[in-house]
VEXSEFI-560556 format. One record per residue (C-alpha): residue number from 0; x negated, y negated, z negated. Coordinates in Angstrom, 3 decimals. Example, Ala and Ser with C-alpha at 12.3 -4.5 7.8 and 13.67 -1.06 7.14 Angstrom:
BEGIN
   nr        px        py        pz
    0   -12.300     4.500    -7.800
    1   -13.670     1.060    -7.140
***
This chain:
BEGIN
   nr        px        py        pz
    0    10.258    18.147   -17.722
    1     8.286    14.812   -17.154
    2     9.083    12.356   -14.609
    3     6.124    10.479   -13.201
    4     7.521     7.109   -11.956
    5     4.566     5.507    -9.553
    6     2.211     7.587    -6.961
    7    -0.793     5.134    -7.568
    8    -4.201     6.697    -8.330
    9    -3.117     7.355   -12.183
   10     0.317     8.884   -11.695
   11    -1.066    11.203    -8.550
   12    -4.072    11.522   -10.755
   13    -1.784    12.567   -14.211
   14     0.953    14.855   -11.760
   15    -2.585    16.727   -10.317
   16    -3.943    17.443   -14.063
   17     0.185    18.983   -15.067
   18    -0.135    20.988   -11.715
   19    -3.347    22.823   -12.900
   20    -2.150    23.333   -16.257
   21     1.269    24.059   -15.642
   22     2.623    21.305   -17.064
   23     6.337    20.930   -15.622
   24     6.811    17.508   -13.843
   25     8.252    15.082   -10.889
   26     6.640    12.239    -9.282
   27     9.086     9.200    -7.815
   28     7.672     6.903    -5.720
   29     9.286     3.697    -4.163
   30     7.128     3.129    -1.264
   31     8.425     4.871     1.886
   32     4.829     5.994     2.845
   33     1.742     5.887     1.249
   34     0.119     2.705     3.254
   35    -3.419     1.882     3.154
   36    -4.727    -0.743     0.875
   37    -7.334    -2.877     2.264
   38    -9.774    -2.319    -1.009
   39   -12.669    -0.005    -2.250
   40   -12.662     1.332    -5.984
   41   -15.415     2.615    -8.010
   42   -15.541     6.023    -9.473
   43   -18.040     6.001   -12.308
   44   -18.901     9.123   -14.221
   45   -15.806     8.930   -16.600
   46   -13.553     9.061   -13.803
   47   -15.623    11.600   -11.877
   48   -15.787    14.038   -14.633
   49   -11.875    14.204   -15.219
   50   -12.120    14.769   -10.741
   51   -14.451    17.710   -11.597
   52   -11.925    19.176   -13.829
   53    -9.739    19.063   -11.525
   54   -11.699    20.493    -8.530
   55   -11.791    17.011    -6.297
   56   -14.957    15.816    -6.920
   57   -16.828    17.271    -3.648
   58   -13.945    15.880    -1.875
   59   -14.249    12.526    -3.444
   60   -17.751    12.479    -2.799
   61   -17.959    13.649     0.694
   62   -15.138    10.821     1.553
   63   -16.804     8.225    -0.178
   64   -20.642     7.134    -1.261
   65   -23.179     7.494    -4.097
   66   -24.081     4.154    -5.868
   67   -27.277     4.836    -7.613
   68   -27.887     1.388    -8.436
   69   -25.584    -0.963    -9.792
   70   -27.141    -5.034    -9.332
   71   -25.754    -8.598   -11.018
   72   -27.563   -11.069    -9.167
   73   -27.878   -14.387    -7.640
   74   -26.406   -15.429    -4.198
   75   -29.497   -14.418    -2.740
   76   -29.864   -10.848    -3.252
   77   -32.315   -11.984    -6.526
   78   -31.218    -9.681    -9.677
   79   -30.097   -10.739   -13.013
   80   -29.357    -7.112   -13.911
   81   -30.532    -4.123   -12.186
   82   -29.342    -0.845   -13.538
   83   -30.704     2.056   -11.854
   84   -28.159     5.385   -12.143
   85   -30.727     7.916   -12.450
   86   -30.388     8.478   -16.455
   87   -26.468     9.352   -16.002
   88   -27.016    11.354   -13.214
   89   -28.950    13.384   -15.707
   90   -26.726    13.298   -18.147
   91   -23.415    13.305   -16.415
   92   -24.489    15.276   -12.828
   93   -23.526    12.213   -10.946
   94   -23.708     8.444   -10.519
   95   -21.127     6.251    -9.788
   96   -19.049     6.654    -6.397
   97   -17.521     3.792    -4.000
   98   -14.498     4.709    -2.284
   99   -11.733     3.436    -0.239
  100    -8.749     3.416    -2.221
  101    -6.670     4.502     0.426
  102    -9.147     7.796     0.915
  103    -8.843     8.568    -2.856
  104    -4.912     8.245    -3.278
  105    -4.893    10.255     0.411
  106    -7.024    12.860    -1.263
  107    -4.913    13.506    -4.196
  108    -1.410    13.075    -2.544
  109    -2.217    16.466    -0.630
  110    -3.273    18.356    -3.611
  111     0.571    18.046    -5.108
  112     3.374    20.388    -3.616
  113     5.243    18.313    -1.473
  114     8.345    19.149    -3.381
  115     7.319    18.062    -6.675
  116     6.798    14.146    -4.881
  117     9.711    12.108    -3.803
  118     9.123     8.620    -1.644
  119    11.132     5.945    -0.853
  120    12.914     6.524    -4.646
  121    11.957     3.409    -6.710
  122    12.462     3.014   -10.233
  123    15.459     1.265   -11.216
  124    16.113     1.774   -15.058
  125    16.643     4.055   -18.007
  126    19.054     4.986   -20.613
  127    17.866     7.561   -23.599
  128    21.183     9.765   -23.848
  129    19.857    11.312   -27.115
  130    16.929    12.694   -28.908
  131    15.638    15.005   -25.967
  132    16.927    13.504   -22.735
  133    16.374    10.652   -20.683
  134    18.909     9.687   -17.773
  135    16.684     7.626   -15.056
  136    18.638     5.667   -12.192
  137    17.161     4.703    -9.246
  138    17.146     1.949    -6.810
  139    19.528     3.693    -4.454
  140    21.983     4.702    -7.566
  141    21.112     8.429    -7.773
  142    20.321     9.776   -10.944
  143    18.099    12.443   -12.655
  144    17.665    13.962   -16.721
  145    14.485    14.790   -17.458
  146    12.951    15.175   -21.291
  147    10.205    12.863   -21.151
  148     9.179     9.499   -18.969
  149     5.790     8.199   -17.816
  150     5.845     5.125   -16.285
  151     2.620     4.638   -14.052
  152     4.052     2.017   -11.502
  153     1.307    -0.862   -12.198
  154     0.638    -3.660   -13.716
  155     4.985    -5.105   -12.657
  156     6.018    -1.679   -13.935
  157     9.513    -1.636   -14.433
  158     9.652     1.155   -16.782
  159     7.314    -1.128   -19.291
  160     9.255    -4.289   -18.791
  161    12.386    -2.145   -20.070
  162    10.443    -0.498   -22.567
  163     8.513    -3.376   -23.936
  164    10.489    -6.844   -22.450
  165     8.056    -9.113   -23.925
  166     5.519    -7.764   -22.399
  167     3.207   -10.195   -20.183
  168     0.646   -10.398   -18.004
  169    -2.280   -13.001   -17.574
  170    -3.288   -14.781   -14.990
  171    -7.591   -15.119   -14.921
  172    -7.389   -18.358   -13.407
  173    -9.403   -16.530   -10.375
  174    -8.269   -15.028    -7.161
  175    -9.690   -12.428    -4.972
  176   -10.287   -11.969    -1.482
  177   -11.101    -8.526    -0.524
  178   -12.082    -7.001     2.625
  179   -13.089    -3.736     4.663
  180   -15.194    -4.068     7.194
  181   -17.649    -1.175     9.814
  182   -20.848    -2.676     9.424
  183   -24.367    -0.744     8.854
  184   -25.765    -1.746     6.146
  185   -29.710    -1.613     5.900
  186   -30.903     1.596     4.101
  187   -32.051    -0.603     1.362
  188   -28.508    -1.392     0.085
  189   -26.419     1.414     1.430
  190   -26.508     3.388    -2.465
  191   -26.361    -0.152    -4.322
  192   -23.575    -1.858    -5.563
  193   -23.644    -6.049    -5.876
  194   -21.943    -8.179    -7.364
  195   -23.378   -11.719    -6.890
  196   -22.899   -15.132    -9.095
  197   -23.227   -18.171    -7.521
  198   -21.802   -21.773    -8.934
  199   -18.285   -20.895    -9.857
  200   -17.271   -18.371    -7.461
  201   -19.245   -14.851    -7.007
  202   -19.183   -11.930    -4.019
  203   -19.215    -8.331    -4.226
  204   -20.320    -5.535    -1.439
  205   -20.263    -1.595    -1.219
  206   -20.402     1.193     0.785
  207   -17.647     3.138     0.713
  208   -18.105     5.506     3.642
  209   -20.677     5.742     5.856
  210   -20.536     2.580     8.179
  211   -18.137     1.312     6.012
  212   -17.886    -1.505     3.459
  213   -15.710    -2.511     1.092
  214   -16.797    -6.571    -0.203
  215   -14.518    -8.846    -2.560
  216   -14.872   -12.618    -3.122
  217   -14.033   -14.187    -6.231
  218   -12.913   -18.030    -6.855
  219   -10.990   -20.222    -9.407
  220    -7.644   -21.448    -8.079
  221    -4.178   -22.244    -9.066
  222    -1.818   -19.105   -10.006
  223     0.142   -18.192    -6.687
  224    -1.893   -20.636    -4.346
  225    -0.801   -20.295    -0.667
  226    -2.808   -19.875     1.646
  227    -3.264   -20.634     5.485
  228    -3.699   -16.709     6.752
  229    -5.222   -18.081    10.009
  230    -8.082   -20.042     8.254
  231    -8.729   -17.688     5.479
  232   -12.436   -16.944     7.327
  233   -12.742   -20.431     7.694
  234   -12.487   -20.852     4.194
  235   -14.804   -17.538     2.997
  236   -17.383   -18.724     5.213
  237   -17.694   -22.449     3.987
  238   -17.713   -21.061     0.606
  239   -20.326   -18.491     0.790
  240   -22.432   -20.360     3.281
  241   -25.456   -21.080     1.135
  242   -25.381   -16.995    -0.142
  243   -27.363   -14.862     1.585
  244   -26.930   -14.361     5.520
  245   -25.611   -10.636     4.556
  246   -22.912   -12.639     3.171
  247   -22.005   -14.685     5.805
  248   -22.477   -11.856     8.152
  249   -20.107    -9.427     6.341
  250   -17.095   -12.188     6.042
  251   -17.623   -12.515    10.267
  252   -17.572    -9.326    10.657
  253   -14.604    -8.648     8.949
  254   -10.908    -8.422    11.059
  255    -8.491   -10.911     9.732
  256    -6.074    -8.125     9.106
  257    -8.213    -6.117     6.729
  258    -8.731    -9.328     4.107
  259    -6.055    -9.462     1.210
  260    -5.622   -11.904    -1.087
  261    -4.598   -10.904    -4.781
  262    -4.430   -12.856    -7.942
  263    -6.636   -11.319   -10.677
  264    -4.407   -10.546   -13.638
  265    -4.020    -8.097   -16.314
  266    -1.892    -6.972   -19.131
  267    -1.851    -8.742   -22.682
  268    -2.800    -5.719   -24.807
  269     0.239    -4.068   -26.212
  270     0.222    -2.647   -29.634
  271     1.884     0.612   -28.567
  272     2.100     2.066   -25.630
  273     4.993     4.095   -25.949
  274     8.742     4.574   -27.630
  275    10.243     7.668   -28.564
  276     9.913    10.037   -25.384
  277     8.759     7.425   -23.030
  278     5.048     6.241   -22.299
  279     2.992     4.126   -20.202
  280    -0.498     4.715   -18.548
  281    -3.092     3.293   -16.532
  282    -2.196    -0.120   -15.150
  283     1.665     0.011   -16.545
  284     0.429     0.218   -20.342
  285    -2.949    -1.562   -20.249
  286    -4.320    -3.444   -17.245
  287    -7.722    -4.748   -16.910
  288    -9.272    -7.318   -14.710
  289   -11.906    -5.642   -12.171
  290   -14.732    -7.119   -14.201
  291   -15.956    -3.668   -15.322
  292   -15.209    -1.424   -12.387
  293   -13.214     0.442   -15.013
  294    -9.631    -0.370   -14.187
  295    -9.091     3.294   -11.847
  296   -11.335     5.193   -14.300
  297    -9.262     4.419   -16.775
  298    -5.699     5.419   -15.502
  299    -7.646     8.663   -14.820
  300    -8.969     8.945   -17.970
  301    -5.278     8.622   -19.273
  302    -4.336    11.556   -17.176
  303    -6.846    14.091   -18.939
  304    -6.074    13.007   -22.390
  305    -2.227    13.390   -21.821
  306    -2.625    16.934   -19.618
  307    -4.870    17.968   -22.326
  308    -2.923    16.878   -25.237
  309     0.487    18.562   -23.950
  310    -1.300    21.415   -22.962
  311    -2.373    21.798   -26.997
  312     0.634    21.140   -28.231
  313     3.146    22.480   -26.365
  314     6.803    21.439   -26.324
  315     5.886    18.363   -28.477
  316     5.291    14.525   -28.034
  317     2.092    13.446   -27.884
  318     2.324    10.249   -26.866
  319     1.114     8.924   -30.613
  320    -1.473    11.432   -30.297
  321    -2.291     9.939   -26.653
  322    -2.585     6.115   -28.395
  323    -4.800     6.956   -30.761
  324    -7.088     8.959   -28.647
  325    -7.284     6.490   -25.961
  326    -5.987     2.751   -27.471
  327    -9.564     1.513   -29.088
  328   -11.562     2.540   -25.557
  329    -9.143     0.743   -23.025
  330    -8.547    -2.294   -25.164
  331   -12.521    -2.898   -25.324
  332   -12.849    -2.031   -21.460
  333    -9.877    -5.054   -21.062
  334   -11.237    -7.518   -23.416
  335   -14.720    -7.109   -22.149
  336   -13.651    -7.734   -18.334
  337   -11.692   -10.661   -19.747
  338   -14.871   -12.100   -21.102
  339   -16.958   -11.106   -18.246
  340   -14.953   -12.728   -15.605
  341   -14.818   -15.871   -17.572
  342   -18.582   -16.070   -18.193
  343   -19.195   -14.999   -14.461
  344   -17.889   -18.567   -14.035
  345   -19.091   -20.644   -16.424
  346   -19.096   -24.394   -15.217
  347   -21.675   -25.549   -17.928
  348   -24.687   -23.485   -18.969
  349   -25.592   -21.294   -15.606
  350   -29.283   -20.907   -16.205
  351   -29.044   -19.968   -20.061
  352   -26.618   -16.973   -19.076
  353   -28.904   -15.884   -16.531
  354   -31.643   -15.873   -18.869
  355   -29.459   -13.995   -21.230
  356   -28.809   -11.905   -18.364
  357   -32.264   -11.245   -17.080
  358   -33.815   -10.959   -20.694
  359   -31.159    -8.046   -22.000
  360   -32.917    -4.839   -22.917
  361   -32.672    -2.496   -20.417
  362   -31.308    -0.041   -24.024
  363   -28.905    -2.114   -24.933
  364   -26.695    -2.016   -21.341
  365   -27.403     2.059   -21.200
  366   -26.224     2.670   -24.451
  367   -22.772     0.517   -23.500
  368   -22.583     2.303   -20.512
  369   -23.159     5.387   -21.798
  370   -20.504     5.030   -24.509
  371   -18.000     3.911   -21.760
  372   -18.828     6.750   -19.283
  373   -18.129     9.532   -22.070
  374   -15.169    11.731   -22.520
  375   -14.155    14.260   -25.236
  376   -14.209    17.851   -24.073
  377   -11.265    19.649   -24.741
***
């Protein structure tokens, strides 16, 4: 049996793959109800391939929307990068997708068996009672065996911080704003995703359904900075005011309720991600900054290499197998958002990394992208 700690988009995501290949397992979740989080995501083809196998993808893409160009530009619309998703759709069958996270975890929530999920059962701690079985308490002192333990509860996972104690995270230096907001966008930038850099802070817009967009703002600040909730548009709009109107316009639009504000952290990479019968995925075992739009695809990625990998070897551990496979991958994806977000917000030498930016062969970004969008068919 494995036991699935976390119902986030990578544990739902891992427990959906073990449903279709038999795979016996248990999800435990600590939230009372699955709540909506006020955020988009983006799917790209990595993440949407591992949904094929697992016969979401029309679902996904009916609930959420095509990006078929993917822009890095100035705070007026002006691009630095412009990557048009035409050659992976050819290669891949798709493009990139933008959807509310709420609508994706909703989506795969329904596709487990209600009695293989448990809510309102959070994590408490472990104790290995021999070679084959794990005992796991939770916070409300009941207790379960089960032969193997895969902690997916996030980047504070509490199975990892028994597992691995000196584990840390890192804080960016930047925090994020990000809102939802119904708002037609013109035609022109309905499939198009932005991100924009202006001096020292940078903006970010969607669709992720139709009428419906997801946009994030990104500024340097203090760790844990509080905030005035009541003057948080206040602040957005004096910050953003010299950005395009769309900007402005999107920020206004936007109900107070539906902004959040979240530090941007992720995990210091850990040399292993696992001990004996216990393992860690997606955010738990290697979180990434948002940099890359890769932090979701990855957690799904984990769940088709693991399905896949017990599925071949049945009855064994594979969680060494599972490092190797997937270890070299995520830790580029996490050190290149690291660096991204940092030059995204360079101080000193603006125009030279726009130049860079705007002079890059058009090869050169495909051929990273295509590397980071491909899988190994099992």
């Amino acid at each position: 049996m494995y036991t699935i700690i976390g119902a986030g988009i990578g544990g739902l995501t891992t427990a959906l793959a073990f449903e279709k290949k038999g795979i016996p397992y248990q999800v435990f979740e600590k939230a009372p109800e699955l709540n909506e989080v006020g955020a988009g995501i983006w799917l790209a083809p990595n993440a949407l391939q591992v949904l094929e196998s697992l016969n979401i993808l029309e679902e996904v893409k009916k609930n959420g929307n095509a990006i078929n160009r993917i822009t890095i530009g100035k705070s007026d619309l002006s691009p630095l990068s412009d990557i048009q998703q035409d050659i992976f759709k050819d290669k891949f069958g798709f493009t990139t997708v933008s959807i509310h996270r709420a609508a994706l975890q909703k989506l795969l929530f329904h596709k487990i068996p209600k009695d293989k999920i448990t809510l309102n059962k959070g994590f408490q701690s472990y104790k290995e009672l021999n070679s084959e079985k794990i005992e796991v308490t939770f916070n409300d002192n009941s207790k379960i065996e089960t032969n193997f333990l895969i902690g997916a509860d996030g980047i504070n996972s509490k199975v990892r911080n028994q597992l691995f104690p000196n584990s840390s995270k890192r804080y960016s230096g930047q925090t994020c704003w990000r809102g939802i907001v119904d708002f037609k966008l013109e035609e022109k930038y309905a499939h198009r995703g932005f991100e924009l850099w202006g001096n020292q802070i940078r903006f970010g817009i969607s669709e992720v359904a139709k009428d419906k967009v997801y946009w994030f703002a990104v500024v340097l600040a203090e760790e844990n900075s509080k905030e005035d909730t009541s003057k948080v548009k206040e602040k957005l709009l004096n910050l953003f005011s010299d950005f395009d109107p769309l900007i402005v316009e999107l920020i206004s639009e936007t109900p107070i309720q539906q902004i959040l504000k979240n530090d941007i952290n992720d995990l210091k990479p850990l040399s292993s991600w696992y001990k004996g019968n216990i393992c860690l995925i997606g955010d738990a075992g290697h979180a990434t900054t948002p940099n890359m739009g890769q932090g979701g695809a990855q957690a799904i990625e984990d769940a088709y290499y693991l399905s896949n990998l017990i599925k071949e070897y049945s009855g064994k551990n594979v969680f060494k197998l599972f490092q190797e496979r997937r270890q070299k991958k995520v830790n580029t994806v996490v050190n290149q958002s690291w660096s991204t977000g940092k030059i995204a917000h360079w101080k000193y030498g603006k125009s030279f990394r726009n130049l860079v930016l705007q002079n890059m062969p058009k090869k050169i970004l495909e051929k990273k992208m295509f590397e980071m969008y491909h899988i190994d068919k099992f």
